[in-house]
N, C-alpha and C positions, 0 to 999 in steps of 0.2 A: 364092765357093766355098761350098761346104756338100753338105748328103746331099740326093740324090731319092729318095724312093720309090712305086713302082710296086705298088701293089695290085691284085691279078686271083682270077680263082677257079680252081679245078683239082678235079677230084674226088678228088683223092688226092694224097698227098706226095709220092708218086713223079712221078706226073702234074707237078706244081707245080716240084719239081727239076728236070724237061727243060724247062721254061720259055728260049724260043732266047734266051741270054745275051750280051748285049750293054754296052760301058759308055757307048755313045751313047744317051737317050732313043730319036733319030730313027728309029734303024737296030731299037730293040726291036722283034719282033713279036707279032703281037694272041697276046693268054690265050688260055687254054683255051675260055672261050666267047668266042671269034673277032673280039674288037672288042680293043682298044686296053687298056684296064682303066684304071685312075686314078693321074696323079699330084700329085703334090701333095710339099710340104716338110714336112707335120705328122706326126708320128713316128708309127709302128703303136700304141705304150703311150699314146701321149696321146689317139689316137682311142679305144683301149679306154676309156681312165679314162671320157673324155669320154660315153661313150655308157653305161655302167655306172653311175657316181657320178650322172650328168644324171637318167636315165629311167627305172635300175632301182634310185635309189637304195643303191647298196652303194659300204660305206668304201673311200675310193683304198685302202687296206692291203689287201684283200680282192680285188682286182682282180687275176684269175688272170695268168701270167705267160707271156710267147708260146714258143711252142714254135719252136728252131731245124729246119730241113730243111737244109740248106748252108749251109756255110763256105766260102770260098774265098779267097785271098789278095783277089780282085779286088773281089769281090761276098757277100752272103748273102742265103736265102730264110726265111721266117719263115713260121708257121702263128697266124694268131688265132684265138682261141678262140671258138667257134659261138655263145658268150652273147653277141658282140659283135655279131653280125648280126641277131641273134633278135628280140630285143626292139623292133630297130626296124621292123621288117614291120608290127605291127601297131596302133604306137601314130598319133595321129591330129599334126594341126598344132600345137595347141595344146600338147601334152606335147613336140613337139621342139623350141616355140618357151621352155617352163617349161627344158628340160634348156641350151640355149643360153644364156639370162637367166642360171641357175644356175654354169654354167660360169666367162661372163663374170663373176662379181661375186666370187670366189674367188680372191687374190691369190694363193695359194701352189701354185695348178695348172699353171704353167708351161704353157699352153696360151695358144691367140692369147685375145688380152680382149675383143674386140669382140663385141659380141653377135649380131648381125648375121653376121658372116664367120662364127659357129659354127652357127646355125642353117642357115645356106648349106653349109656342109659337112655338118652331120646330115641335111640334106633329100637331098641329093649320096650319101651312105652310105645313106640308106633305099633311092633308086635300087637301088642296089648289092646290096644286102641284097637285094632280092625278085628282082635277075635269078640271085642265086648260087643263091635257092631253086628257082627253076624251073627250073634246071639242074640241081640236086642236089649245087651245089657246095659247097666251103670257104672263107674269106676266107686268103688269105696275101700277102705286102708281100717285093717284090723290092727290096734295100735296096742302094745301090752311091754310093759318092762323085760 
């Protein structure tokens, strides 16, 4: 057992709240831009820390706080913050492979430690990050047991 969440993009909260809700991954259907969106077991705040404290250099303390969009007994929807997508559009290999290294050697981040598996996710979230841009979209994380 444990949490999945589903990250996608929407251009709006409102948008993002009619996200077709589901508590079966299977049965979820595609985001807003029409493909599947990502999931993964790593928490929305770890990915922000992750990509903030990595690449933009700013204190875990300073790492802004996600914005709820729903509540629901079953489920919630969350909005990350646009500094969490931003930065990674246009930094190169080298900086996501510094913020991954940096990640991993930091006991107290409660994030996965591998170095390896974090770069493979910031490479995965840059993806992500440039089709939300060219949509015009927002990052937000459909969060359900």
């Amino acid at each position: 057992m444990g949490v999945t969440y589903k990250y996608f993009g929407a251009p709006n909260s409102a948008a993002a709240a009619s996200v077709p809700i589901s508590m079966r991954p299977e049965e979820l259907g595609g985001d807003e831009l029409g493909m599947g969106g990502m999931f993964t077991r790593i928490k929305p705040e770890t990915v922000a820390a992750m990509v903030l404290t990595g690449i933009e250099g700013i204190p875990l303390h300073k790492v802004p706080p996600l914005e709820l969009v729903v509540l629901h007994p079953d489920y919630a929807v969350v909005k990350l913050p646009m500094t969490v997508v931003d930065p990674l559009r246009g930094v190169g290999e080298e900086a996501v492979g510094a913020a991954a290294f940096i990640w991993s050697t930091v006991p107290d981040r409660g994030g996965p430690r591998d170095a390896f598996t974090v770069y493979q996710l910031l490479r995965e979230w840059q993806d992500f990050s440039r089709r939300l841009h060219e949509n015009g979209h927002q990052p937000y994380c459909l969060v359900w047991p």
